[in-house]
LUMMARNU-690896 format. One record per residue (C-alpha): residue number from 0; residue in three letters; chain; x, y, z. Coordinates in nm, 4 decimals. Layout:
SITE  resi  resn  chain         X         Y         Z
SITE   NUM   ALA      A         X         Y         Z
...
//
This chain:
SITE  resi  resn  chain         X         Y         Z
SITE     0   UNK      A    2.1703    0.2796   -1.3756
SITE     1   UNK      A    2.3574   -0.0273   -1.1957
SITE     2   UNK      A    2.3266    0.0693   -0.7962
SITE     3   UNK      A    2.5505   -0.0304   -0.5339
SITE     4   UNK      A    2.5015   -0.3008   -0.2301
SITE     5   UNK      A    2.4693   -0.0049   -0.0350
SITE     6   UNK      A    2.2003    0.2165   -0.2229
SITE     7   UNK      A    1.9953   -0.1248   -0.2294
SITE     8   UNK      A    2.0039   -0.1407    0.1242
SITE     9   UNK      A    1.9804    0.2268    0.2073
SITE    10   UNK      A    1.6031    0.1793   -0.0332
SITE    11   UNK      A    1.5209   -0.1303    0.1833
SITE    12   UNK      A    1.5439    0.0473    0.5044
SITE    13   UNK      A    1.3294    0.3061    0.3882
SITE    14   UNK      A    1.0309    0.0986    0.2684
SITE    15   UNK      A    1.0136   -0.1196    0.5545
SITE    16   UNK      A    0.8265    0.0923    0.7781
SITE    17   UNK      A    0.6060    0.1819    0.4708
SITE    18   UNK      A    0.5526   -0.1454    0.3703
SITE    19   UNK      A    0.4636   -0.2534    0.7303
SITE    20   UNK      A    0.2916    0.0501    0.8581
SITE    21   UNK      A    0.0477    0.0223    0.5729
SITE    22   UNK      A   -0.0748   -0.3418    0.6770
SITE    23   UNK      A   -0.0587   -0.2408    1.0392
SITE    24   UNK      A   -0.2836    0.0772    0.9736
SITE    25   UNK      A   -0.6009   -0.1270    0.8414
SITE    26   UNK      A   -0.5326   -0.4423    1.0501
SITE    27   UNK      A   -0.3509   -0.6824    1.2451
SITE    28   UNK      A   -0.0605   -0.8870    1.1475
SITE    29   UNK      A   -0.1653   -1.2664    1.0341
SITE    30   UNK      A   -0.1089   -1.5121    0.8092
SITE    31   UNK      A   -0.0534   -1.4355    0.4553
SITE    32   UNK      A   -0.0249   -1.5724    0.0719
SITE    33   UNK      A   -0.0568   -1.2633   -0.1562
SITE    34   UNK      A    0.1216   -0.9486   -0.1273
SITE    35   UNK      A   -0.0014   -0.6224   -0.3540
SITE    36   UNK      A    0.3422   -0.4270   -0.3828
SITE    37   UNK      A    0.2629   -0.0523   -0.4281
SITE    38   UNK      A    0.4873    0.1597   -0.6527
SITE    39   UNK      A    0.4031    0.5358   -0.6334
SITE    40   UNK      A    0.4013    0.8522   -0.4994
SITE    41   UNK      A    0.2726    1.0812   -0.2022
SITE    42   UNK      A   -0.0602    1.0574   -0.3394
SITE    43   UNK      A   -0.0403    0.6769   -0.2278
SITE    44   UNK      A    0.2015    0.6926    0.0576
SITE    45   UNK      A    0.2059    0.6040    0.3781
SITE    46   UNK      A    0.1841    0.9134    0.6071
SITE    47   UNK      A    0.3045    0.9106    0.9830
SITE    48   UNK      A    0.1803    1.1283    1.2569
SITE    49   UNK      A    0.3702    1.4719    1.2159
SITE    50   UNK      A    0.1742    1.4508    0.8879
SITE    51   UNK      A   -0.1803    1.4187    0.9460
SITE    52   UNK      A   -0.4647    1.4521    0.8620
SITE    53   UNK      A   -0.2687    1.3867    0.5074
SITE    54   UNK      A   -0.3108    1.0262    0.4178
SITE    55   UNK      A   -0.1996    0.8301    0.0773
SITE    56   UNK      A   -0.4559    0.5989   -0.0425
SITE    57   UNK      A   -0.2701    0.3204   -0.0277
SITE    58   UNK      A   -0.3329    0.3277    0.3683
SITE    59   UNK      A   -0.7158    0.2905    0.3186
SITE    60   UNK      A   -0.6694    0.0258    0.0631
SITE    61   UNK      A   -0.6441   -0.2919    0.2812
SITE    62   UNK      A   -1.0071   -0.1713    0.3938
SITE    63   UNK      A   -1.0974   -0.3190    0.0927
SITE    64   UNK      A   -0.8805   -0.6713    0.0441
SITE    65   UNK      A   -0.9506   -0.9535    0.2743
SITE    66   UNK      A   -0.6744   -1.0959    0.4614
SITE    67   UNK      A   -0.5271   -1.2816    0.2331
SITE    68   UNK      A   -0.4063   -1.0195    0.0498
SITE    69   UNK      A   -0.1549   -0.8044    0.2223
SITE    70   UNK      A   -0.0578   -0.4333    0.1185
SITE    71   UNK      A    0.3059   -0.3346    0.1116
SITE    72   UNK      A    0.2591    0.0337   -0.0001
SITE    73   UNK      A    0.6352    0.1406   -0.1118
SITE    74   UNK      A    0.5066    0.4767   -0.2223
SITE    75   UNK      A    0.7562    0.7870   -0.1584
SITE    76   UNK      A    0.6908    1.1425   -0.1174
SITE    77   UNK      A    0.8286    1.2700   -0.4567
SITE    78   UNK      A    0.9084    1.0209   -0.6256
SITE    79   UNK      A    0.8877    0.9430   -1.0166
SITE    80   UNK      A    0.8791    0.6844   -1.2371
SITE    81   UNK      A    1.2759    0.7768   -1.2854
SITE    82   UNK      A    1.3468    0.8548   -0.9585
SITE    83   UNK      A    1.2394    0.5677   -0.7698
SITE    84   UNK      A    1.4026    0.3777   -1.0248
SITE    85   UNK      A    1.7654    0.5662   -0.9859
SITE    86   UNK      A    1.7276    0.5568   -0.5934
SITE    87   UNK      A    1.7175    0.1646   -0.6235
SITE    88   UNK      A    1.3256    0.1363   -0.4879
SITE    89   UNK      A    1.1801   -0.1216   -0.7568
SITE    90   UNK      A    1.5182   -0.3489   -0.6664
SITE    91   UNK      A    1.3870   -0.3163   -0.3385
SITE    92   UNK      A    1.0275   -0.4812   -0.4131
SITE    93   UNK      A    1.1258   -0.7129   -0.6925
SITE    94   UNK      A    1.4129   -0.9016   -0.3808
SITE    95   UNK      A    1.1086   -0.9301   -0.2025
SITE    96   UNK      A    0.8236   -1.0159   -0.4882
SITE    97   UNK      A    0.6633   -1.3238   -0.6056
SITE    98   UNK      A    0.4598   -1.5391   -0.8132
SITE    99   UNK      A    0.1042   -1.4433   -0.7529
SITE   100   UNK      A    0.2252   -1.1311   -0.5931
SITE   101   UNK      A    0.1083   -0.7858   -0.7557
SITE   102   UNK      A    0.2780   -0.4596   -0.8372
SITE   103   UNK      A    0.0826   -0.1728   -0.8635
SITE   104   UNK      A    0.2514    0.1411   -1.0588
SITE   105   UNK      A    0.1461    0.4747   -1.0566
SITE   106   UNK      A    0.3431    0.7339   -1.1213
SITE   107   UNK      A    0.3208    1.0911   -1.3172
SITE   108   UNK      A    0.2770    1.3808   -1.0480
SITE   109   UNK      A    0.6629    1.3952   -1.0091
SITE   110   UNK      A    0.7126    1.2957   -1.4140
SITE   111   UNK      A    0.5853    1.6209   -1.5172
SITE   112   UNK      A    0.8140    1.8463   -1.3321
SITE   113   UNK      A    1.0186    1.9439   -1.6605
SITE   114   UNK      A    1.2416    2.1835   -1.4211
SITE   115   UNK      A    1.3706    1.8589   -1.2659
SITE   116   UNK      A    1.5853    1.6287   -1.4420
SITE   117   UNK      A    1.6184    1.3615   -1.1115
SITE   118   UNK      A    1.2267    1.2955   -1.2318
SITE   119   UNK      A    1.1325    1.4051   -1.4904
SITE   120   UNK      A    1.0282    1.2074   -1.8271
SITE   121   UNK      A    0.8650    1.3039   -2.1509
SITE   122   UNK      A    0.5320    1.0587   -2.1967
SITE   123   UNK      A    0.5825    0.8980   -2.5010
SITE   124   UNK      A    0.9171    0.8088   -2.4265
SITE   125   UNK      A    1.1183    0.8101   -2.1169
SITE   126   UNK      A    0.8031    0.7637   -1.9177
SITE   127   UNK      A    0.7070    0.4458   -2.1248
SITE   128   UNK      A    1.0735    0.3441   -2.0566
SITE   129   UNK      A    1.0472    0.3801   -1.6838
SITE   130   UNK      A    0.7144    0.1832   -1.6348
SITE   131   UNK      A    0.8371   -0.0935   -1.8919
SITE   132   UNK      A    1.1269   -0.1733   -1.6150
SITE   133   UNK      A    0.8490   -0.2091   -1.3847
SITE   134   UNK      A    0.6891   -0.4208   -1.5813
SITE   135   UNK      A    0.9612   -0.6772   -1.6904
SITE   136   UNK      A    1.0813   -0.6828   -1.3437
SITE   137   UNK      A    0.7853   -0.8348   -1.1823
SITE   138   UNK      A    0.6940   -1.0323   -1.4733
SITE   139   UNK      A    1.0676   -1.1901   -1.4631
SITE   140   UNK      A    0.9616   -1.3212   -1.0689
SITE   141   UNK      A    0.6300   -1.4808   -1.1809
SITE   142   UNK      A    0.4830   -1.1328   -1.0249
SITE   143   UNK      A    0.1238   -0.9798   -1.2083
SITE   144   UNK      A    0.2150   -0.6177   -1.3137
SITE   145   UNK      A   -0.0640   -0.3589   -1.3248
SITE   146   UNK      A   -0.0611   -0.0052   -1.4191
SITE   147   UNK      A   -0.2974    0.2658   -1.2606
SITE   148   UNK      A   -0.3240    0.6281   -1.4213
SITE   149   UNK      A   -0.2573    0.9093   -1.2057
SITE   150   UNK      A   -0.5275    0.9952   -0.9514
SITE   151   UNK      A   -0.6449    1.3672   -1.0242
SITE   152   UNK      A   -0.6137    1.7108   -0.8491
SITE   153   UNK      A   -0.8420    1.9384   -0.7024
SITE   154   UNK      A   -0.8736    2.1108   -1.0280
SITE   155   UNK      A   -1.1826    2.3407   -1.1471
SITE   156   UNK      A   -1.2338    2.5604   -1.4346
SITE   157   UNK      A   -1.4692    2.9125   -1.4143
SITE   158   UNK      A   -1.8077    2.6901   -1.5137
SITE   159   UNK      A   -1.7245    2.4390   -1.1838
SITE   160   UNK      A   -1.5943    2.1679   -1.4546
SITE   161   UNK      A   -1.3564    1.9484   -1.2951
SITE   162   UNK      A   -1.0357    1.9387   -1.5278
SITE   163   UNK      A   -0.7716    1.7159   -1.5859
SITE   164   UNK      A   -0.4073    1.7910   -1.4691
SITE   165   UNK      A   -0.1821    1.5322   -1.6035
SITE   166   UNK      A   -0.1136    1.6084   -2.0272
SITE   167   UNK      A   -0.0789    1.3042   -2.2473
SITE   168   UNK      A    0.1131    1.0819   -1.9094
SITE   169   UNK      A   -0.2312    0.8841   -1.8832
SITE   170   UNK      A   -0.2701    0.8335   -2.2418
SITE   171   UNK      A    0.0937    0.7347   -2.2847
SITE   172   UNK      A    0.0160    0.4877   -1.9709
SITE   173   UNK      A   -0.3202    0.3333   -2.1662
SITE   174   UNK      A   -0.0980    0.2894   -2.5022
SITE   175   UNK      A    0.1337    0.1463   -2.2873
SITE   176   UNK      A   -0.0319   -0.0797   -2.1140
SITE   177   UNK      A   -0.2645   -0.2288   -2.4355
SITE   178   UNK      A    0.0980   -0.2267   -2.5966
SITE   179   UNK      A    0.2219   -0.4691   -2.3056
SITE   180   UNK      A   -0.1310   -0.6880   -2.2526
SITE   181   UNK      A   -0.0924   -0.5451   -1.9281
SITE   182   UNK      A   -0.4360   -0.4563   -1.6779
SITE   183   UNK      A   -0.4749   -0.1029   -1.6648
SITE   184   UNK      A   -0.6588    0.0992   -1.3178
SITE   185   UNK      A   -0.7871    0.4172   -1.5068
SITE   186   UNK      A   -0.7863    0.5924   -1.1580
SITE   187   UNK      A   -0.7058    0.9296   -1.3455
SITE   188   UNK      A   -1.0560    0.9174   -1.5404
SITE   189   UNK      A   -1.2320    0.7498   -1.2782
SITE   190   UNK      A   -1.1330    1.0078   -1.0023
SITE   191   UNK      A   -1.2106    1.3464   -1.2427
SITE   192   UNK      A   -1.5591    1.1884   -1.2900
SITE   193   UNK      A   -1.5695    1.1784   -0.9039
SITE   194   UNK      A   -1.4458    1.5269   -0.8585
SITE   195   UNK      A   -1.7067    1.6422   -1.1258
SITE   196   UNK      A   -1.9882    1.4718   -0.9294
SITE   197   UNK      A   -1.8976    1.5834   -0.5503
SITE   198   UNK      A   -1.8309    1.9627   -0.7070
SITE   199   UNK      A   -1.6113    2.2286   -0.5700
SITE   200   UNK      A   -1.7241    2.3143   -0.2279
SITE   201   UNK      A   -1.7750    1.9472   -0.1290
SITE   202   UNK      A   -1.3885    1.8091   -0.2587
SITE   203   UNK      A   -1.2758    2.0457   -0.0094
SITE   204   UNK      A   -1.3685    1.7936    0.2006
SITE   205   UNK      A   -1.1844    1.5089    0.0673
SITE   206   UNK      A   -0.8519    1.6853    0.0077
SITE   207   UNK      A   -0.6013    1.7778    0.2673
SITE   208   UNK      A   -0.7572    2.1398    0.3536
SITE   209   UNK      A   -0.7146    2.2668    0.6999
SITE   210   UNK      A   -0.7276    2.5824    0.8721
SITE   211   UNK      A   -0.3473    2.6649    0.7521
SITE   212   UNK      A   -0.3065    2.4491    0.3990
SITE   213   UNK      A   -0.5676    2.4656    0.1061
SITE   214   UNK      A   -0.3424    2.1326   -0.0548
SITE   215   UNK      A   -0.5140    1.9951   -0.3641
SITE   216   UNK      A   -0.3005    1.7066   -0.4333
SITE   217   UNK      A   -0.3122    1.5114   -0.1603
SITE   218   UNK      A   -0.5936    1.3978    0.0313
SITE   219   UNK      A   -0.7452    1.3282    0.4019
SITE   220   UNK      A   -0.9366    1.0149    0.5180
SITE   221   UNK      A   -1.2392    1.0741    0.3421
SITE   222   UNK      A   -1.0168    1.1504    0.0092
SITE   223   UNK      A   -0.7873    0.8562    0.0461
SITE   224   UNK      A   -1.0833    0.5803    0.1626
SITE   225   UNK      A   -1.2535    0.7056   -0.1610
SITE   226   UNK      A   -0.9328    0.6797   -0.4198
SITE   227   UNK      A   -0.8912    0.3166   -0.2493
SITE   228   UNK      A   -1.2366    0.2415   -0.3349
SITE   229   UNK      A   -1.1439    0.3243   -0.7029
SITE   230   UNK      A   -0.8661    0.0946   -0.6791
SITE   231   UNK      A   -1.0104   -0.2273   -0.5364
SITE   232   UNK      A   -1.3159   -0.1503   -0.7587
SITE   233   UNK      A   -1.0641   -0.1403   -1.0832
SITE   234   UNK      A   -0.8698   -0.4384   -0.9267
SITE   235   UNK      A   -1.1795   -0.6620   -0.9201
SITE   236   UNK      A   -1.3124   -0.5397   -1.3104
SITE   237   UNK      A   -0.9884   -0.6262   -1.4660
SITE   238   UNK      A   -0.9887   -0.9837   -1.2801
SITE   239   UNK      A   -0.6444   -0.8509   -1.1159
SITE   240   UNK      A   -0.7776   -0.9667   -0.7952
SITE   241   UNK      A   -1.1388   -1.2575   -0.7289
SITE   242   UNK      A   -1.4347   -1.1518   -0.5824
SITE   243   UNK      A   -1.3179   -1.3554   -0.2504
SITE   244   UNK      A   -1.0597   -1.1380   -0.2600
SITE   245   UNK      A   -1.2250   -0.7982   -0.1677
SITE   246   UNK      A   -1.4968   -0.6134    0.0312
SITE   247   UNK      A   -1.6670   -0.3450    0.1543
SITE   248   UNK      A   -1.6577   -0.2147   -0.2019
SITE   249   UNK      A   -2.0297   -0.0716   -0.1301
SITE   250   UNK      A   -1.9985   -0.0508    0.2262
SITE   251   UNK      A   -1.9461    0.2927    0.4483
SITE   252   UNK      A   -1.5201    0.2600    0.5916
SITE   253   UNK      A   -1.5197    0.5102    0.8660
SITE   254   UNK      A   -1.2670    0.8137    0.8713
SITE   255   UNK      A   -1.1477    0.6753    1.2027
SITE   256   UNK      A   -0.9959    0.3584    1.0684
SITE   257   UNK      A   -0.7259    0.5997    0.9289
SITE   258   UNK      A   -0.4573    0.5995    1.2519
SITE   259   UNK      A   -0.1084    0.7773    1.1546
SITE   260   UNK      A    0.1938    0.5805    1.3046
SITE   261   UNK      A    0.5033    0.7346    1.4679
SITE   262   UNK      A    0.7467    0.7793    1.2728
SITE   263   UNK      A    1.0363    0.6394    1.4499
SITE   264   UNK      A    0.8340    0.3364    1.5365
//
């Protein structure tokens, strides 16, 4: 889909304040020579105040990079693979991207919504296609791609067995992404086996429940601090980022150091 001058600059305007609210939730503008671009969904997102407590992961994650490494989360509420694609969002990050910059991808909640045809995609094929334009995009501005499998839902079966939610779009994603010599986050397996260990009562506490929402998708501070966790843990096994380039990766990050921006701001 060619896009217009003016659907590229419509997507810019909309990721700046995600891109720069993300930094500026964890900490304090200053110098910088890496960027981590973040390609997703709400499950990442940044999430302003008329939102809260729900927070995207991608706001905890600079809790665990040093300085060096800045976060520009570009995750949309909604969004697909296709769909951030067709609203001119990857053109967005690839004017801005660089050599030794790195684009994370992960995409699938929105994918699967077969009802939709502005997102969806079938996993063996149009998904593949989607995340391959991701791919040769960064890799065509000396950018590192990586691909991260869907985080999970809040999902349990009658024996309190945590189950996955996402078909074959994580398996299509780790063919993928051995097809492509490509580092892979396997945040979907990663974050079931965390969901099997915490159990059903205490995920509550990790998800974005409240007295009027029982939402097992998306996640609070606690849920989003842990997911990022997962992340910068996977980021530092597949050598996508150096040890110098991380922390805290065993250390307590308070729920506090969550703070929700205005959204006008």
């Amino acid at each position: 889909m060619s896009l217009t001058r003016r659907q590229v600059g419509s997507a810019a305007l909309a990721a700046v304040p995600l891109a720069l609210a993300a930094t500026g939730t964890a900490r304090a503008a200053g110098p910088r020579t890496r960027t981590l671009y973040i390609a997703g969904d709400s499950t990442a997102a940044q999430k302003y105040a008329d939102a809260a407590p729900e927070t995207g992961w991608g706001m905890a994650l600079p809790f665990f990079l040093h300085r060096e490494v800045a976060v520009a989360d570009h995750a949309v509420n909604g969004r697909s693979s296709k769909s951030f694609l067709d609203e001119g969002r990857l053109a967005v990050i690839l004017a801005s991207i660089g050599p030794q910059d790195v684009l994370l991808v992960q995409f699938a909640h929105n994918d699967e919504k077969s009802e939709d045809p502005t997102r969806y995609t079938e996993p063996w094929t149009t998904y593949q296609d989607c995340l391959r334009r991701y791919l040769d995009g960064a890799r065509e501005r000396g950018a590192r791609p990586v691909l991260a499998t869907p985080v999970e839902r809040r999902r349990f079966d009658a024996d309190g067995d945590a189950v996955p939610t996402h078909g074959a779009y994580p398996a299509a994603m780790r063919a993928l992404a051995e097809a492509e010599g490509v580092a892979l986050l396997d945040i979907e397996a990663l974050s079931l086996a965390l969901w099997q260990r915490l159990g059903v009562e205490e995920t509550k506490t990790y998800f974005n429940w409240t007295a009027t929402e029982q939402d097992n998708t998306h996640f609070n501070p606690p849920g989003a601090i842990a997911v990022a966790r997962l992340v910068a843990r996977e980021l530092l096994r597949t050598r996508v980022l150096a040890p110098r380039e991380v922390r805290r990766l065993d250390e307590d990050v308070p729920a506090s150091w969550i703070t929700w921006p205005d959204a006008t701001a």
